[in-house]
N, CA, C and O atoms as a DFTB+ gen file, in Angstrom:
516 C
 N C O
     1  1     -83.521      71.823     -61.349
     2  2     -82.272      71.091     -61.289
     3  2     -81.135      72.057     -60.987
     4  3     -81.157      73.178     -61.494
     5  1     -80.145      71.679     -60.188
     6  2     -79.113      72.473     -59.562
     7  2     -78.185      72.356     -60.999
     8  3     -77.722      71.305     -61.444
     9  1     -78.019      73.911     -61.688
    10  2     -76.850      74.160     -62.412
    11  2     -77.414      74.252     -63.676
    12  3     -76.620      74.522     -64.577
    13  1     -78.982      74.043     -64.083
    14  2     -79.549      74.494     -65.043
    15  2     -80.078      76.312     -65.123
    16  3     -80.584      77.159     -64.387
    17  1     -79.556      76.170     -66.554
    18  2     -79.962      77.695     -66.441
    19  2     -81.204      77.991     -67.496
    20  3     -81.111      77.164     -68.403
    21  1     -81.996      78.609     -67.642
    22  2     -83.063      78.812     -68.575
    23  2     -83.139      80.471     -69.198
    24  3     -83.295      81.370     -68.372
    25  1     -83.027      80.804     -70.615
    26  2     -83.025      81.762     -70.741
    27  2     -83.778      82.241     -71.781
    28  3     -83.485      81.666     -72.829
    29  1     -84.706      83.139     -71.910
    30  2     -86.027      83.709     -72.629
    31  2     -85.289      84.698     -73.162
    32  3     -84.380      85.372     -72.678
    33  1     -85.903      84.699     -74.446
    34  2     -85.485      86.173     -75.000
    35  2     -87.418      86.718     -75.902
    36  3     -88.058      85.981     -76.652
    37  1     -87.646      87.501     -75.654
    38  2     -88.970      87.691     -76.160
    39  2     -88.438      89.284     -76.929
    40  3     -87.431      89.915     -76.610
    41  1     -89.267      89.594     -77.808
    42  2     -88.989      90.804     -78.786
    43  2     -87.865      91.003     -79.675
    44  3     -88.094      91.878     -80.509
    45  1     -86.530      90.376     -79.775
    46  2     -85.349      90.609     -80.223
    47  2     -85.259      90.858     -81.558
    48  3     -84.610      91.812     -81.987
    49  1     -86.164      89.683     -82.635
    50  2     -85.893      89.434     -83.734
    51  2     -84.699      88.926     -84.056
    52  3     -83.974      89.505     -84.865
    53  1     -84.369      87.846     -83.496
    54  2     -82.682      87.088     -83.555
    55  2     -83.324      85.972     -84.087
    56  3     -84.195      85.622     -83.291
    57  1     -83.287      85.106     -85.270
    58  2     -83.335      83.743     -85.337
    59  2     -82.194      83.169     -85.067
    60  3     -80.992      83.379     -85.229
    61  1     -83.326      81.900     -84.328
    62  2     -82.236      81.298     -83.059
    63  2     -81.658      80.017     -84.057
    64  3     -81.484      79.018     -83.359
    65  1     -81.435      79.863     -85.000
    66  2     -80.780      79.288     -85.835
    67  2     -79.334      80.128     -85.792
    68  3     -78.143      79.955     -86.054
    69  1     -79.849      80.710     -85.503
    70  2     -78.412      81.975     -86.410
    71  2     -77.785      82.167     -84.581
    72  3     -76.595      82.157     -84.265
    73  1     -78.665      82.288     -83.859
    74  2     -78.061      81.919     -82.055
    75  2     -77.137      80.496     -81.931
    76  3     -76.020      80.460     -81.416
    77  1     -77.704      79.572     -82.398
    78  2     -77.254      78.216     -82.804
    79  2     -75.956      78.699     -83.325
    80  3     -75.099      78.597     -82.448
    81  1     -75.637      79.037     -84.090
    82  2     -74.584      78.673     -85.023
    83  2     -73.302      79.972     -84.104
    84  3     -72.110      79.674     -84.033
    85  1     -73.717      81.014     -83.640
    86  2     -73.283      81.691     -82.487
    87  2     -72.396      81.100     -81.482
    88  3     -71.182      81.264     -81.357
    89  1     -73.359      80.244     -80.648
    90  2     -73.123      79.387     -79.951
    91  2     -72.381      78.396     -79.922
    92  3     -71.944      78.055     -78.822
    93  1     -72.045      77.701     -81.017
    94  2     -71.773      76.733     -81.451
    95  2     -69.915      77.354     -81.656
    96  3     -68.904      76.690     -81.427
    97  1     -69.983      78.612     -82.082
    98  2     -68.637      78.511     -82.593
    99  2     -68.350      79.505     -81.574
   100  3     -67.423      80.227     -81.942
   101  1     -68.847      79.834     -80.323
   102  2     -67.900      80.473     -79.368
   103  2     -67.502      78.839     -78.074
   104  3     -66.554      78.768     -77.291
   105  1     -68.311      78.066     -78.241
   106  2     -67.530      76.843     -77.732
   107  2     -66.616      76.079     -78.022
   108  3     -65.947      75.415     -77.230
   109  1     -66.467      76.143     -79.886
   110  2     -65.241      75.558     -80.603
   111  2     -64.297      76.582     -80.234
   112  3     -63.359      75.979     -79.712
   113  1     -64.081      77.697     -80.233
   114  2     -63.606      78.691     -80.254
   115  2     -62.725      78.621     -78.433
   116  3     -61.821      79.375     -78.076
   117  1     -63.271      77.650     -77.704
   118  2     -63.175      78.023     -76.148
   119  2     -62.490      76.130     -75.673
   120  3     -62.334      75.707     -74.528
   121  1     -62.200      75.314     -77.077
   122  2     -61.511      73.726     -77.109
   123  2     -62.695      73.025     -76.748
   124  3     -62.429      72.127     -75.949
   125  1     -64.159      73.112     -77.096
   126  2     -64.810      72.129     -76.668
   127  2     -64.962      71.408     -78.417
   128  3     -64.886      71.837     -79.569
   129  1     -65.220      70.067     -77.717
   130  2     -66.043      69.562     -79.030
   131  2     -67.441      69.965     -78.932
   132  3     -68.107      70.423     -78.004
   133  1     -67.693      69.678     -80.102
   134  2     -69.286      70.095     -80.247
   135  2     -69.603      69.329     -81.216
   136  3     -68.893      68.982     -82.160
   137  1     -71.177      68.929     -80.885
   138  2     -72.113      68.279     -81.995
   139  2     -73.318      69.165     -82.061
   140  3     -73.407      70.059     -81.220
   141  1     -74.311      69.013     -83.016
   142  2     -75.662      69.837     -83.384
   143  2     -76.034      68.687     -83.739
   144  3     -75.253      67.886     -84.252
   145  1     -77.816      68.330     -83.425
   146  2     -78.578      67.942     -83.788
   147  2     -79.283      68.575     -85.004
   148  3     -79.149      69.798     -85.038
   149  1     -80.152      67.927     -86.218
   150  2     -80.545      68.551     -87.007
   151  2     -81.343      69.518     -86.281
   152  3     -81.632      69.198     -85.128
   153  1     -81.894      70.996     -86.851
   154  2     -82.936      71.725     -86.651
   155  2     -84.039      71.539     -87.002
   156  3     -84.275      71.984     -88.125
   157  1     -84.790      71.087     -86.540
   158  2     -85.967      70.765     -86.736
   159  2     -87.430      72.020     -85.939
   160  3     -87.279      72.775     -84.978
   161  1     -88.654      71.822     -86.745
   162  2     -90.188      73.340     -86.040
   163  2     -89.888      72.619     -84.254
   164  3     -90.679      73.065     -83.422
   165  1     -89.127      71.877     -83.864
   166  2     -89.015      71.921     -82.089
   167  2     -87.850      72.495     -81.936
   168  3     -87.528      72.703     -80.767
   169  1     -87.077      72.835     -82.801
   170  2     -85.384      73.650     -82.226
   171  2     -84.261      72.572     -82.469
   172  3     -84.213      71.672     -83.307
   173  1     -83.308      72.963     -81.412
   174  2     -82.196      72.308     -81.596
   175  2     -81.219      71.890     -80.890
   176  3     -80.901      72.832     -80.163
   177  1     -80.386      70.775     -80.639
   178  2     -79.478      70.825     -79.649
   179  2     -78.067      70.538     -79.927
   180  3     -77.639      70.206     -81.032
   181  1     -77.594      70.639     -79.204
   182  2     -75.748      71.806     -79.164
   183  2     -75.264      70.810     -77.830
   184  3     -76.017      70.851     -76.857
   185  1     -73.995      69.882     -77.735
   186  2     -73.949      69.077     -76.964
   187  2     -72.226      69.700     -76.966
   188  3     -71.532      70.097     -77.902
   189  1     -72.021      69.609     -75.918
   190  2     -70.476      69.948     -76.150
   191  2     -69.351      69.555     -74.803
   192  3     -69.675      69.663     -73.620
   193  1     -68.624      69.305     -75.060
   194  2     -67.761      68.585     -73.747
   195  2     -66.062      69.319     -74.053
   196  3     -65.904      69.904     -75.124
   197  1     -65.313      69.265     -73.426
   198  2     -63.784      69.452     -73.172
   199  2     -63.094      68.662     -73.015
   200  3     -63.469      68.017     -72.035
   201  1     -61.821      68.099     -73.614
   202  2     -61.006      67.078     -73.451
   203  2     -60.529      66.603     -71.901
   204  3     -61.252      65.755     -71.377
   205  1     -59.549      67.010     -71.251
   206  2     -59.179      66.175     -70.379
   207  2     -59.740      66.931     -69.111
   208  3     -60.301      66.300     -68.215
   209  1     -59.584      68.204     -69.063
   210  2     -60.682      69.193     -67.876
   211  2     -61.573      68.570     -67.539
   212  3     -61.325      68.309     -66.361
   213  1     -62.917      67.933     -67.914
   214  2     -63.946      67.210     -68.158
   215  2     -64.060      66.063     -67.928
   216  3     -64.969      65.689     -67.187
   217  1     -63.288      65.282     -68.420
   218  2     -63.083      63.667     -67.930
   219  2     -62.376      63.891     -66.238
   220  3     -62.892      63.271     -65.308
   221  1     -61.858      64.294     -66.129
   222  2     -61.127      64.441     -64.628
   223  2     -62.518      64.425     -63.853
   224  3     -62.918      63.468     -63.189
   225  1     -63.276      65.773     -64.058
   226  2     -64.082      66.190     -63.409
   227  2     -65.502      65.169     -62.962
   228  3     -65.935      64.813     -61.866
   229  1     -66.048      64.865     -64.663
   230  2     -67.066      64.675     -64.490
   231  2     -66.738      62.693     -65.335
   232  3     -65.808      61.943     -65.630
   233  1     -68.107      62.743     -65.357
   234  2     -67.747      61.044     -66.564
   235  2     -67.672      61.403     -68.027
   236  3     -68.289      62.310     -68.585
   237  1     -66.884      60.617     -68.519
   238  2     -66.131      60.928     -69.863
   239  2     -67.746      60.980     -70.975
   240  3     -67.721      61.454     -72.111
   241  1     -68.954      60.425     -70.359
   242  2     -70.026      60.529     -71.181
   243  2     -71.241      61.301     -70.700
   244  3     -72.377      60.829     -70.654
   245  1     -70.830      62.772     -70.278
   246  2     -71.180      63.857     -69.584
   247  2     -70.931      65.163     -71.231
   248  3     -70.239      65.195     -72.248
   249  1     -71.823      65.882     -70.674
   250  2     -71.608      67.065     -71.657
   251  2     -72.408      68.374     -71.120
   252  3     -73.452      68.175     -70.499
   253  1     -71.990      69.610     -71.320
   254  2     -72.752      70.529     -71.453
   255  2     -73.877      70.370     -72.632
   256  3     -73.504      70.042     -73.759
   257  1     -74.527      70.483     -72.502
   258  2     -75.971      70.126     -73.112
   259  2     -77.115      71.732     -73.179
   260  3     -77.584      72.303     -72.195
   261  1     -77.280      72.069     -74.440
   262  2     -78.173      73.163     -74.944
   263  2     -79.276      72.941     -76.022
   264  3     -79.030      72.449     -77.123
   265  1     -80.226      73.251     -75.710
   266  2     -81.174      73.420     -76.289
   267  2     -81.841      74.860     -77.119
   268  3     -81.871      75.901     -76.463
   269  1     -82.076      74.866     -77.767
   270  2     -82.846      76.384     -78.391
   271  2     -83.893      75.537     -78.938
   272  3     -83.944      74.360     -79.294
   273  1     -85.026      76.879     -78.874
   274  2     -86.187      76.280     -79.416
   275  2     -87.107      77.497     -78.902
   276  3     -87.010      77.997     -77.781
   277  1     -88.246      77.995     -80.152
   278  2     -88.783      79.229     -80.655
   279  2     -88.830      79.479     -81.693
   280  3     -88.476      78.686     -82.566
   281  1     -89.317      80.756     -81.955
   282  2     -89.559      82.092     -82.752
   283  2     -88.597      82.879     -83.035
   284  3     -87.701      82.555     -82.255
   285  1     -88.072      84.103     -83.975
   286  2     -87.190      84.860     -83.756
   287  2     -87.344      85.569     -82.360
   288  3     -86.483      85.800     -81.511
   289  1     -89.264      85.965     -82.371
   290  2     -89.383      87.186     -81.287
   291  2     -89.692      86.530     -79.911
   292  3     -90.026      87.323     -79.030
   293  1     -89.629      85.058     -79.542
   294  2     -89.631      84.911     -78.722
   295  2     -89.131      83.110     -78.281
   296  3     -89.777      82.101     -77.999
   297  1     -87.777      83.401     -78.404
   298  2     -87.228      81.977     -78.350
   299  2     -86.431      81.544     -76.712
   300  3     -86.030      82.334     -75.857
   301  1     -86.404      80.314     -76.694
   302  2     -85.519      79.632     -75.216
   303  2     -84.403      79.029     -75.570
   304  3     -84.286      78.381     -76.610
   305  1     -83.366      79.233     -74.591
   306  2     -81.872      78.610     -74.631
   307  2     -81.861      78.008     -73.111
   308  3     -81.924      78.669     -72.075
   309  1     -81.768      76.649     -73.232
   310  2     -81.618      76.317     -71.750
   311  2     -79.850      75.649     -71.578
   312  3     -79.272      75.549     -72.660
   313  1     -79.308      75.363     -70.746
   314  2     -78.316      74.877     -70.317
   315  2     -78.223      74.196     -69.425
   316  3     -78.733      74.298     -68.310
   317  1     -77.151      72.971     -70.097
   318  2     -77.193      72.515     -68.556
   319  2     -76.402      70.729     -68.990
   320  3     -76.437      70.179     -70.091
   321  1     -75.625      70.090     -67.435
   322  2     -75.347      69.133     -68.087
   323  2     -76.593      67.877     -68.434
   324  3     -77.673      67.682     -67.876
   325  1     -76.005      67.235     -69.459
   326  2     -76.574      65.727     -70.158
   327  2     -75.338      64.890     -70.822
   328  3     -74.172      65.156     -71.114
   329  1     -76.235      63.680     -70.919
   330  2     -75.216      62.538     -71.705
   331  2     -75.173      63.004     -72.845
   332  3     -76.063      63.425     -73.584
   333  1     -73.825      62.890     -72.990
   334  2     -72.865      62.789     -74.473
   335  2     -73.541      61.708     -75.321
   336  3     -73.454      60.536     -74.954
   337  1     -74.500      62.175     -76.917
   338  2     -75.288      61.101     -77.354
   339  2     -74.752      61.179     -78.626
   340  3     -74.743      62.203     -79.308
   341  1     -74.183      59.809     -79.040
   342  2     -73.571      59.264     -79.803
   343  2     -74.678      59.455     -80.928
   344  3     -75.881      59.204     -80.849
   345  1     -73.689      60.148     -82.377
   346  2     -74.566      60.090     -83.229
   347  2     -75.526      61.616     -83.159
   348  3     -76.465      61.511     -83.949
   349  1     -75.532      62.774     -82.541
   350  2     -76.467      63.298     -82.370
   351  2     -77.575      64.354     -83.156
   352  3     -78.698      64.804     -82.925
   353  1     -76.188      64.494     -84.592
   354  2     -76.384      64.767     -85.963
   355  2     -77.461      63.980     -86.615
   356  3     -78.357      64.467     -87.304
   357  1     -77.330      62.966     -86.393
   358  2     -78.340      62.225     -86.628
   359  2     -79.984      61.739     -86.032
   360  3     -80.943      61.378     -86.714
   361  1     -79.911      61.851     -84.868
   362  2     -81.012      61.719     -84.050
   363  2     -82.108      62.908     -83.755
   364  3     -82.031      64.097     -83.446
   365  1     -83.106      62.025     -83.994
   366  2     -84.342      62.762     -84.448
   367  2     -84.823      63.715     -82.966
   368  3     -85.132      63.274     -81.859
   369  1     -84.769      64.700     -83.291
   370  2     -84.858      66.385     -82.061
   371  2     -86.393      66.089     -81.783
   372  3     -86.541      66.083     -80.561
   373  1     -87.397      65.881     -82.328
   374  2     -88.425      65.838     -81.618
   375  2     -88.347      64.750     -80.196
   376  3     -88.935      65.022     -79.150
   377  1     -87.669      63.729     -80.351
   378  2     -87.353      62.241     -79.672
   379  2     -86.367      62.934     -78.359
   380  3     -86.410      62.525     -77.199
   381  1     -85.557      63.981     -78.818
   382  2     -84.541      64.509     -77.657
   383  2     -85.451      65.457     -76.819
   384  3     -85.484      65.167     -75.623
   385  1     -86.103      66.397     -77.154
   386  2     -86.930      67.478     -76.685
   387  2     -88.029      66.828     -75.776
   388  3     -88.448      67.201     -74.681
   389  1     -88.316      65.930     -76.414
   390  2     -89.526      65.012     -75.120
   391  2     -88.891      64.260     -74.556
   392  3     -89.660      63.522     -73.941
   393  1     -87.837      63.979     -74.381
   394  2     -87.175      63.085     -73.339
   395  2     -86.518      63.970     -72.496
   396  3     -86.708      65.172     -72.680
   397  1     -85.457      63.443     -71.215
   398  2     -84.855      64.215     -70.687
   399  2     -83.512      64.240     -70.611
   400  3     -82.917      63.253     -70.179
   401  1     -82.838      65.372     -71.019
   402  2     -81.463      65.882     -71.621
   403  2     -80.447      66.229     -70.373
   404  3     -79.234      66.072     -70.242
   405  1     -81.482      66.777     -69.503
   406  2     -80.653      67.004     -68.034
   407  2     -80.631      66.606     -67.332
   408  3     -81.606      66.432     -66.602
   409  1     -79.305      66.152     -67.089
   410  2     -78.906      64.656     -65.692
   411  2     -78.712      66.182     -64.263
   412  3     -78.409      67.375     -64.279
   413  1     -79.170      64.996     -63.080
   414  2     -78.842      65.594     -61.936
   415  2     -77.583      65.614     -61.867
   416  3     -77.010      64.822     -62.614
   417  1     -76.735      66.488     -60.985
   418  2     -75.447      66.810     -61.124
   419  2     -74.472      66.739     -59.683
   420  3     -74.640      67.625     -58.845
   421  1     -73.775      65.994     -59.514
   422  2     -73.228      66.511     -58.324
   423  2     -72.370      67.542     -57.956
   424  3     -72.191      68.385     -58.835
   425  1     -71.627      67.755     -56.604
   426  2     -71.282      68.679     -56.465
   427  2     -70.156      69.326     -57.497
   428  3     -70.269      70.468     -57.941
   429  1     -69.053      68.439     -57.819
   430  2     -68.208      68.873     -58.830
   431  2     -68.253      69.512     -60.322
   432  3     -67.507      70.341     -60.843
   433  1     -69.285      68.898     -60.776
   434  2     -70.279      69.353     -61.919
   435  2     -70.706      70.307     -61.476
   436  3     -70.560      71.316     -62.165
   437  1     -71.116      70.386     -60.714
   438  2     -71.763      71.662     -60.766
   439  2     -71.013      73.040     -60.350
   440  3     -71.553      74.130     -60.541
   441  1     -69.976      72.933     -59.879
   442  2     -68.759      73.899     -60.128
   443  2     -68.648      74.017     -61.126
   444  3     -69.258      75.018     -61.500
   445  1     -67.980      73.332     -62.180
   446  2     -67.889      73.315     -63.454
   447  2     -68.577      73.971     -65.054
   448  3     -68.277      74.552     -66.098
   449  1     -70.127      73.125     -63.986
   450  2     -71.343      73.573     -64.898
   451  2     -71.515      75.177     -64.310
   452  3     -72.551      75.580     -64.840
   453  1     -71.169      75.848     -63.778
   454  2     -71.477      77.248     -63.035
   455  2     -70.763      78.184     -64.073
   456  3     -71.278      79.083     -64.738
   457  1     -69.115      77.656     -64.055
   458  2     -68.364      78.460     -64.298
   459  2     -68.344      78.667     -65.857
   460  3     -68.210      79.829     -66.242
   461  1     -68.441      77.852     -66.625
   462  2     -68.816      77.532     -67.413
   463  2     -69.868      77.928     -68.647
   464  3     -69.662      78.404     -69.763
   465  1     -71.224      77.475     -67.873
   466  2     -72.699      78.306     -68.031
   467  2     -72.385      79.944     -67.909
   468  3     -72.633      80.655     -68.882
   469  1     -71.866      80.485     -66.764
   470  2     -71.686      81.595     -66.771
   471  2     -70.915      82.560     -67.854
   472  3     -71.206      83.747     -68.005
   473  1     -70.102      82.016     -68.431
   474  2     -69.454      82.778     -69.352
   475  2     -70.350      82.381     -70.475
   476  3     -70.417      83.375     -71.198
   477  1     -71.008      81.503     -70.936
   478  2     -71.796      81.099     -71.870
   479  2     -73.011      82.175     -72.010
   480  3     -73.370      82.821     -72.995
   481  1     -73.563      82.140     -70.568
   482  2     -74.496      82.948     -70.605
   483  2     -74.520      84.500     -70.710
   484  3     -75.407      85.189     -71.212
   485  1     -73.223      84.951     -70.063
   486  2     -73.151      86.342     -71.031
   487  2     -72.558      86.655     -71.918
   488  3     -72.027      87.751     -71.743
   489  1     -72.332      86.138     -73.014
   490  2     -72.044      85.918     -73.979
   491  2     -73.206      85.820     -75.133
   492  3     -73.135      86.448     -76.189
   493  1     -74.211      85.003     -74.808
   494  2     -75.402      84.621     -75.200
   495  2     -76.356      86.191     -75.261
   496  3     -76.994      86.705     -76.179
   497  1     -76.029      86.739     -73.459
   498  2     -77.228      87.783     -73.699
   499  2     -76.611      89.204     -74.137
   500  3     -77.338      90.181     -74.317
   501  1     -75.065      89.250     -74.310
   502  2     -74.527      89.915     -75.312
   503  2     -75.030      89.914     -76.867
   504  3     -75.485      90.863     -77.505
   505  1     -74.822      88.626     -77.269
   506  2     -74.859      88.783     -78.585
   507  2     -76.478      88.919     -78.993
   508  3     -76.816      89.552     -79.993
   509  1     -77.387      88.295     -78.164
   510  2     -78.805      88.143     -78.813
   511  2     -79.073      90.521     -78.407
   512  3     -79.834      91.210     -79.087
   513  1     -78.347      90.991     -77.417
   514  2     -78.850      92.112     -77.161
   515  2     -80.019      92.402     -76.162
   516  3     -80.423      93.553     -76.001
């Protein structure tokens, strides 16, 4: 999918719980909202959108959309956009992980999702090391 990014970390010893919660507060930290799904032995997901930047751009029920899921020594962070899912604190992560989280994107999104992802992502392979 155009604007998904996939990222492996093998050997680190980082629990990706503790990546999660990383993550989570360099996007609050950057005006997005954010939700977390519970953590559950399949991982976790991190849904996050921007107030009016975002609605312009994309549909108001659009989100940057993350996943983690692993081991300390060998866990995945993928990215990428999905629907904004109401409730997501609540909804059961095995049910999200087998379904599909990443919408195709058009061209504008995917500017967005680039610029975006990109600062996310080194940031990510900063902090994991």
């Amino acid at each position: 999918m155009v604007g998904e990014k996939v990222l492996r970390f093998q050997g680190k010893d980082r629990d990706p719980g503790y990546v999660q919660g990383h993550i989570e507060e360099y996007l609050k930290s950057d005006g997005f909202k954010v939700q977390t799904s519970k953590p559950s032995g399949q991982g976790a997901v991190i849904q996050a959108k921007k107030g009016g930047f975002l609605r312009e751009v994309v549909d108001a029920d659009r989100a940057m959309t993350i996943t983690i899921s692993g081991t300390p020594n060998d866990f995945t962070v993928r990215i990428g956009i999905g629907k904004w899912l109401e409730h997501l604190g609540v909804a059961v992560i095995e049910t999200l992980l087998i379904s599909e989280l990443f919408l195709a994107v058009d061209v504008a999104e995917t500017a967005w999702n680039f610029e975006i992802e990109d600062k996310l992502v080194k940031d990510i392979k900063a902090f994991v090391g």
